[in-house]
C-alpha positions in Angstrom: 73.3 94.0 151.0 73.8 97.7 150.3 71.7 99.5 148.0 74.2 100.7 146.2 76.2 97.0 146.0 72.8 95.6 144.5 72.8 97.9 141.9 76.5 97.7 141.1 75.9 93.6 140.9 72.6 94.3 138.8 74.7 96.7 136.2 77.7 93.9 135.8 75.3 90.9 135.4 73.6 92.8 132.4 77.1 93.9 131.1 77.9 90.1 131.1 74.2 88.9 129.5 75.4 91.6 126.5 79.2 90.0 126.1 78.1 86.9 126.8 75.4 86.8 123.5 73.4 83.5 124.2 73.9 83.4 127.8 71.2 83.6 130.5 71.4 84.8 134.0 70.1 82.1 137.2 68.8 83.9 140.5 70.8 82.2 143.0 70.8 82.3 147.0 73.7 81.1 148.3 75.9 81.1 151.7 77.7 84.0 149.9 74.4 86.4 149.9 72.6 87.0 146.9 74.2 86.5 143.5 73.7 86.3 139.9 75.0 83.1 138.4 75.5 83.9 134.6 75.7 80.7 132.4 76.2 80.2 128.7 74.9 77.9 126.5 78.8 76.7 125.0 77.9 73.8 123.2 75.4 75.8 120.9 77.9 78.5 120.7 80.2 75.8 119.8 77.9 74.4 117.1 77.2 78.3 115.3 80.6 79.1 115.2 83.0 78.9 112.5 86.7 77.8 112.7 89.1 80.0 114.1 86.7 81.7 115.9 86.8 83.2 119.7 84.1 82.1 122.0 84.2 85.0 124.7 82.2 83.5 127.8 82.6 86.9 129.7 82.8 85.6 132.9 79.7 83.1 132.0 79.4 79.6 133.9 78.9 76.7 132.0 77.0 73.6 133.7 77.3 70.9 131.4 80.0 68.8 129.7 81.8 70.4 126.6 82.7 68.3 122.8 85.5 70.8 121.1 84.9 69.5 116.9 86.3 72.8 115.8 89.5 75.1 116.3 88.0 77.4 118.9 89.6 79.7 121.4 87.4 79.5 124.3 87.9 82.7 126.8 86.8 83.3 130.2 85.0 80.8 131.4 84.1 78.6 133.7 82.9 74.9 133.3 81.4 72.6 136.2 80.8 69.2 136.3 78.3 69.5 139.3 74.6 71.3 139.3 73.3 73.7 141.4 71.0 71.5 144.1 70.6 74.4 146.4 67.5 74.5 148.0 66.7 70.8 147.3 67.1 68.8 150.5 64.8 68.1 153.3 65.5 66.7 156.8 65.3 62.8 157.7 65.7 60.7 160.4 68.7 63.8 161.6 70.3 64.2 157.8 69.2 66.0 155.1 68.1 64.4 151.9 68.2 65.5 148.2 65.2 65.4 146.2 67.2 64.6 143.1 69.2 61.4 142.4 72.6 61.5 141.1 73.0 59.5 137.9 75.3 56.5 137.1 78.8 56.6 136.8 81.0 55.0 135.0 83.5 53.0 137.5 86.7 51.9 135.8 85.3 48.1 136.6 82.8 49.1 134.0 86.0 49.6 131.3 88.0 47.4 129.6 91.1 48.2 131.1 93.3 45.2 132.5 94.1 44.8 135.9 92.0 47.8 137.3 92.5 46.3 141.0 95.5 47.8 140.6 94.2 51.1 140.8 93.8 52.0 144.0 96.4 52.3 146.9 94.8 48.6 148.9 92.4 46.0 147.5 89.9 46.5 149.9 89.6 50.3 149.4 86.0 50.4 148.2 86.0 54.6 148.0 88.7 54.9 145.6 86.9 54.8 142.5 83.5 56.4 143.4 83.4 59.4 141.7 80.5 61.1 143.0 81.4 64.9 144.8 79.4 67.0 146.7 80.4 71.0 147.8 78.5 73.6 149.8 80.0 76.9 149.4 82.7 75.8 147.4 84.1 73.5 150.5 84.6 69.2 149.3 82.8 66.9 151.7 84.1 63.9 152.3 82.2 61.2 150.6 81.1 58.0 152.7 80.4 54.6 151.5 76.6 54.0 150.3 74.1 53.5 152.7 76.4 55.4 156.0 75.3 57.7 158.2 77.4 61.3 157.4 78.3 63.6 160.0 79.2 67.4 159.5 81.5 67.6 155.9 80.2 64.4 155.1 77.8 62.9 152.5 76.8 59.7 151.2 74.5 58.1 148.8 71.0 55.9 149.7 70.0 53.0 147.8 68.1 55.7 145.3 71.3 57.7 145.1 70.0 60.4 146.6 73.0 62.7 148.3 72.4 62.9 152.3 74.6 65.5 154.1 75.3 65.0 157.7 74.3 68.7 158.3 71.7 71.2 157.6 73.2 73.1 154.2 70.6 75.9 155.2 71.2 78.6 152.5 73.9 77.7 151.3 75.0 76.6 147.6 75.2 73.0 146.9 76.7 71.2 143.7 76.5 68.4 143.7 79.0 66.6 140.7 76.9 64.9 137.9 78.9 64.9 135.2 82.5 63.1 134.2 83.7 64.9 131.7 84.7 68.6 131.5 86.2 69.4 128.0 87.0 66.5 125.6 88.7 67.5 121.8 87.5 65.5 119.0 88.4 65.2 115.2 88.7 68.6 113.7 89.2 70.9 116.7 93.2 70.5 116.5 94.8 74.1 117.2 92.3 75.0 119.9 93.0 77.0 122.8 91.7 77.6 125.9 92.8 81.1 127.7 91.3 81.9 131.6 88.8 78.6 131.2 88.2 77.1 134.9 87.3 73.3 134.5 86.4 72.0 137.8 84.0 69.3 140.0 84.4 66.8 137.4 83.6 63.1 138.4 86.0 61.8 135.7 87.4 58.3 136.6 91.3 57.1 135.8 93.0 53.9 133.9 95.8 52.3 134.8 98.9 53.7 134.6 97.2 57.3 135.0 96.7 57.4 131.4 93.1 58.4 132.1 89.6 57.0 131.2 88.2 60.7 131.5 90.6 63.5 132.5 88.5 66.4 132.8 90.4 67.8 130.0 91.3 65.4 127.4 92.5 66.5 123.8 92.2 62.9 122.1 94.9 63.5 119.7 94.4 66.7 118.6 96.6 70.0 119.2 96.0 72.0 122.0 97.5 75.7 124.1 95.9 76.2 127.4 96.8 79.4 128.8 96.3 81.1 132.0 94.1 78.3 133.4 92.8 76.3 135.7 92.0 72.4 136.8 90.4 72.0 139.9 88.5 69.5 142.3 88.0 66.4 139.6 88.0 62.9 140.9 90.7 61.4 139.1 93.1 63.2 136.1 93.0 67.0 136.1 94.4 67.4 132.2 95.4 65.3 129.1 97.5 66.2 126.4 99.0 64.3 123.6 99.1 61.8 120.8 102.0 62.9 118.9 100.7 67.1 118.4 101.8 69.7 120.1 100.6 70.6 123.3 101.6 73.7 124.9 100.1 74.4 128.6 101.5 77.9 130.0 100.4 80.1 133.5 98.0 77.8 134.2 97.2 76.4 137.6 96.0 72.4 138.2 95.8 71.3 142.2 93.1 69.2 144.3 92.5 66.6 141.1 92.2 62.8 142.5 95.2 61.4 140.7 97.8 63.1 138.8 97.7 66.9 137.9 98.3 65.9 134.2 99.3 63.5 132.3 101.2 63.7 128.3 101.6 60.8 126.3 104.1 61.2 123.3 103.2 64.7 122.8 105.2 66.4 119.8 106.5 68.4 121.6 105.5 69.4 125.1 105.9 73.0 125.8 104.8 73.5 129.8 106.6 76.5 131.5 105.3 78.9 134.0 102.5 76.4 135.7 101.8 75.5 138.9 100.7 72.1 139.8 100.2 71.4 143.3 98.0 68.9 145.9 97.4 66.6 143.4 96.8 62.9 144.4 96.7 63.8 147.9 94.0 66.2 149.1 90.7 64.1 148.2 90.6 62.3 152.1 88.3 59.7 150.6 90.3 58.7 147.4 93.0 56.9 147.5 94.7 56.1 144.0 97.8 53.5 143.5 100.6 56.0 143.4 102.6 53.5 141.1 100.7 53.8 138.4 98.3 57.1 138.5 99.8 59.5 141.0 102.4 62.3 140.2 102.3 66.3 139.8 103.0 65.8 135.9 103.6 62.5 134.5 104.9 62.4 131.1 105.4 59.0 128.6 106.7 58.4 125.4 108.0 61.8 124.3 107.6 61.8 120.3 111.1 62.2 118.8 110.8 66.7 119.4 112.7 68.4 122.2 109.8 69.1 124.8 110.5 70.7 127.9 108.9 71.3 131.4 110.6 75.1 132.6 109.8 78.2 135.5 106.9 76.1 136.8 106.5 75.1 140.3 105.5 71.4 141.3 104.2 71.0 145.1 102.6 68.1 147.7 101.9 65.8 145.2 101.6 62.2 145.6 104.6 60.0 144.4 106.8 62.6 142.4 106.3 66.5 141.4 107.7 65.2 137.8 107.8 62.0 136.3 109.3 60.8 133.1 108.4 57.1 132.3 107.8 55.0 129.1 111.4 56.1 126.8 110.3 59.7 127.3 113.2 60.9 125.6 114.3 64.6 124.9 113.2 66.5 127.6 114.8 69.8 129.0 113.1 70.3 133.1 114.3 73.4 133.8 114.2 76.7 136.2 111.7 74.9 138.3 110.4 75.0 142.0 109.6 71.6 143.1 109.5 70.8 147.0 107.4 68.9 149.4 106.1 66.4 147.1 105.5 62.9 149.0 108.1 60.6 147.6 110.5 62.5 144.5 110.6 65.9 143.1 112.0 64.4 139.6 111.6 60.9 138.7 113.5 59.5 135.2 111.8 55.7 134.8 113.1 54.4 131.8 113.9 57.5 129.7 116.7 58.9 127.9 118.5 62.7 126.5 116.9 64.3 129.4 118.3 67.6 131.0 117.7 68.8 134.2 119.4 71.9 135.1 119.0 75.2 137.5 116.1 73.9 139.7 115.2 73.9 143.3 114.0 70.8 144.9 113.8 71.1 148.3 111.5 69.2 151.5 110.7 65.6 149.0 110.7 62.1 149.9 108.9 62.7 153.2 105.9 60.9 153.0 105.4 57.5 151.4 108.3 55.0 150.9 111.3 55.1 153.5 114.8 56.0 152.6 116.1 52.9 152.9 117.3 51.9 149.0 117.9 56.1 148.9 114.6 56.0 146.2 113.1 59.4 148.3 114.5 62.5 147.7 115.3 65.4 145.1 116.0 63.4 141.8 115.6 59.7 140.7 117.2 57.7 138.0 115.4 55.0 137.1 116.8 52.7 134.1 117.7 56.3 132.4 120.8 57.0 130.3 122.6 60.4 128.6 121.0 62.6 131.5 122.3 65.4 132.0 122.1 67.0 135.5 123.9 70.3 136.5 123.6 73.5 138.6 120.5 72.2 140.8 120.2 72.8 144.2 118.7 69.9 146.3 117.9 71.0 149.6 116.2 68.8 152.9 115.3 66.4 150.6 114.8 62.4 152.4 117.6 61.4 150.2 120.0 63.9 147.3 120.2 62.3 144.1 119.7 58.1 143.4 120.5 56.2 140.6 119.3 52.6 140.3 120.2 50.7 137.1 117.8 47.8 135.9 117.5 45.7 133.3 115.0 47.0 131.1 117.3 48.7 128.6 120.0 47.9 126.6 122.1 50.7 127.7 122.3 52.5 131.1 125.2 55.0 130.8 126.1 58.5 129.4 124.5 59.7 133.1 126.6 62.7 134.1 125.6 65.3 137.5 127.9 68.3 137.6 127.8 71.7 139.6 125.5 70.9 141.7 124.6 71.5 145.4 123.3 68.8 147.5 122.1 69.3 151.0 120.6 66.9 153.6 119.8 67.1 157.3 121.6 63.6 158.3 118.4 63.4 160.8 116.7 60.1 159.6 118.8 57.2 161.5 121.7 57.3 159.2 119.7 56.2 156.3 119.6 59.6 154.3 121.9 59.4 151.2 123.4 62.6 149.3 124.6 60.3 146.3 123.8 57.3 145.5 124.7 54.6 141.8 123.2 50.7 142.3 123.4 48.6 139.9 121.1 45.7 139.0 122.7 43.5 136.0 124.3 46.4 134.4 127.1 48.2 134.4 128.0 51.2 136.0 130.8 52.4 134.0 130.0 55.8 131.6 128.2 57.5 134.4 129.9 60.3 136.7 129.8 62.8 139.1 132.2 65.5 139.3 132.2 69.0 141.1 129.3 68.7 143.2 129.2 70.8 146.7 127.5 68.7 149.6 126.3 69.3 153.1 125.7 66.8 155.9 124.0 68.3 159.1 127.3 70.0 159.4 129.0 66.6 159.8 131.8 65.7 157.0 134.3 63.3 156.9 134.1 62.7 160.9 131.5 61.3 161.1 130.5 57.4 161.3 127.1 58.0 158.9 127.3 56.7 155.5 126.4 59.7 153.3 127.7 58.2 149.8 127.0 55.0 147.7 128.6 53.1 144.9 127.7 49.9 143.5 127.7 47.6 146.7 129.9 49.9 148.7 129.0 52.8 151.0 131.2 55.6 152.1 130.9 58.3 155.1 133.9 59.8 153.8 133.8 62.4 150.7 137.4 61.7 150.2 136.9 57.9 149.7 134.0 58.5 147.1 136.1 61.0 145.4 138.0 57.8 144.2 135.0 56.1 142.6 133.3 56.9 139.4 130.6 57.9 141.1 132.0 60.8 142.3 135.2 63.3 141.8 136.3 66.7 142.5 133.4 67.4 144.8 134.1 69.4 148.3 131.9 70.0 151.7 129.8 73.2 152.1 130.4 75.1 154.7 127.8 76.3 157.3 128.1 79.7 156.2 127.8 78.6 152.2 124.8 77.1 153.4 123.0 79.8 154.7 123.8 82.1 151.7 123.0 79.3 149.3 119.8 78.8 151.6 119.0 82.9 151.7 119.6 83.1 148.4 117.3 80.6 147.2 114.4 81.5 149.7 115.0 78.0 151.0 114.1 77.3 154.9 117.0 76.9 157.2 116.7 73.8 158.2 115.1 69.7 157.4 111.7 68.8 157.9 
């Protein structure tokens, strides 16, 4: 290293000890050269402060799990599940074994929540709920079961739980997660906020449903604002935030968590806009979480009786769906959004009613996952919904457009009207892709319409064979025909040159994945 880049890093690690107050520098040696790792003693900070106060970490990293009792703003900061293990492992028998043991975790067998074989995507998938995480140089190894041999980017655990990686780790940094828990609110600490925090390598666990035994943050009730943010690399939920208070989560960033990005149970309201949530219940090779109950971008249950509303974010290659409204979440505007290449839906409304979704792009969903063939894979999906309002999206290379299957878990299915809106599909996938799509299952579809949607085929229209259109039992190829039913009228074909503007316009790709 330069001279003059030593000294530079020497003057900003004492500028940070100052701002920092009762923080303390660690000599590291890492793959990245030599650094100054500047960490913070939070929960004593925590502890001296008063209410209302700002706890400015100043670039400080925190390595140990957080308890929020008292309105706090927390600022730049970062806190890790794992410890620093460089420098602790010695070859055996052609691996490299830790001197440490990781601790015990808490398995969601250990809980009391019912049915947790239903947690994971098979019944004999022993890796899905072992929590333990391992990176060198910021890079996730893929965690074997106990007792295997790991090759390169692989670990495991012996019969001690000691870590062995596969390859030598050299100089490079090692954290290894032994924590579960990043931030968790308690009684008295409603009205917090956390601006430019970083939460990551948590070894937090998940509950059925993806309500979370231990997201890595949790606000247990009490009112939260996270700002400018970030979840990152946690075993199961990234972010928590409800129990009838007001949660508001802006420019902030969650991707790589196990299962979903975040999760909001009867918040009142939520307020999420500008976020981006991506790679969530996908990207962790060893973990594989039920997507029916734990998986989705943002999941959202039980909205509390206040208008809440999802807006300007972007929701990406998530398991399941980008967005997910379940549980009578009622009274939510989803809004200006980006949502594309998510694995089965970009918006899913299970069982919910006065929701909104207007002037988003969904584009490249429903291609991983469950097939096509009840048209439940695509850009939006209606669930058991009623008085949804859906206008002015554009849904673009999605498996499927737009689906609506009525159940019998409510009382009332209709008031479900989709207006303005342009729907295009490739018409690749072996005449199974659907652009609309109403099925009933013992209800009735009256009081539901479409009207004045645009649609696009693969260029083929009325000519073609392919049935593009479904109501009730029946299936149409032809526009015209399905302008006759309730479940669609006044609607046209796009034309190959109104696609490409609509496509240009929209910084869409030209054509289906």
């Amino acid at each position: 290293m330069p001279r003059s880049w030593y000294l530079f890093v020497q003057i900003i690690s004492v500028s940070l000890l100052v701002a920092c107050g009762v923080c303390r520098s660690a000599s590291l040696v890492g793959g990245y050269g030599e650094y100054k790792e500047v960490q913070c003693h939070l929960q004593q900070r925590i502890e001296q402060a008063s209410a209302g106060d700002i706890i400015n970490g100043a670039g400080c990293v925190e390595r140990s799990a957080v308890k929020l009792q008292k309105r706090l703003t927390l600022q730049n900061l970062t806190i890790k599940g794992s410890d620093d293990w460089s420098g602790d492992f010695t070859a055996v028998g052609g691996n490299y074994q830790s001197r440490r043991t990781v601790p015990e975790f808490e398995e969601p067998s250990d809980t009391d929540d019912w049915d947790n074989a239903q947690l994971c995507e098979t019944a004999d998938d022993v890796m899905c709920i072992e929590a333990e995480m391992v990176f060198v140089n910021g890079t996730y190894l893929r965690q074997l079961p106990d007792g295997s041999d790991p090759g390169a980017g692989e670990f495991a655990l012996d019969e001690e739980r000691r870590v062995i990686l596969g390859s030598d780790p050299g100089n490079a940094l090692v954290e290894v997660v032994v924590r579960q828990m990043g931030i968790h609110m308690y009684r008295g600490s409603a009205g917090a906020v956390l601006d430019n925090v970083l939460v990551t390598q948590v070894g937090n666990t998940v509950g059925p449903h993806g309500l979370g035994t231990g997201p890595a943050i949790k606000n247990n009730g009490q009112a939260l604002t996270v700002k400018n943010s970030e979840v990152s690399w946690v075993h199961g939920t990234g972010m928590s935030c409800g129990g009838g208070v007001r949660c508001e989560i802006t420019g902030t960033e969650v991707h790589h968590a196990g299962a979903a990005g975040m999760n909001s149970f009867k918040a009142r309201p939520l307020i999420f806009d500008h976020n981006r949530i991506h790679h969530n219940c996908t990207s962790l090779p060893d973990v594989h979480y039920n997507d029916t109950f734990t998986c989705s971008g943002l999941k959202i249950i039980g909205q509390a009786s206040v208008p809440g509303s999802v807006t300007d974010s972007e929701f990406y290659k998530n398991d399941h769906s980008g967005i997910w409204l379940d549980g009578r979440a009622n009274e939510i505007t989803i809004a200006n959004n980006r949502i594309h290449h998510n694995e089965e839906r970009g918006i899913e409304i299970e069982n919910s009613s006065d929701v909104t979704i207007r002037d988003n792009v969904l584009f490249a969903n429903g291609w991983v996952g469950t097939t096509s063939a009840a048209f439940n894979s695509g850009g939006i999906y209606i669930l058991d919904g009623a008085d949804v309002k859906i206008y002015r999206n554009v849904m673009a290379w999605n498996r499927d457009g737009f689906a609506y299957i009525g159940g019998e878990r409510r009382d009332r299915n209709t008031g479900i009207e989709m207006y303005d809106n342009d729907i295009i599909v490739g018409g690749t996938d072996a005449g199974n892709q659907i652009l609309t799509g109403w099925l009933l299952r013992g209800d009735e579809l009256g009081g539901n319409i479409a009207h004045d949607n645009r649609y696009y085929y693969g260029g083929q229209k009325d000519d073609s064979a392919k049935n593009k259109f479904q109501w009730d039992r029946a299936k149409y190829a032809s526009l015209a025909e399905f302008n006759s039913t309730p479940g669609e009228e006044n609607s046209h074909w796009l034309s190959n040159d109104e696609v490409r503007r609509l496509l240009s316009a929209n910084k869409l790709p030209t054509k289906s994945p």
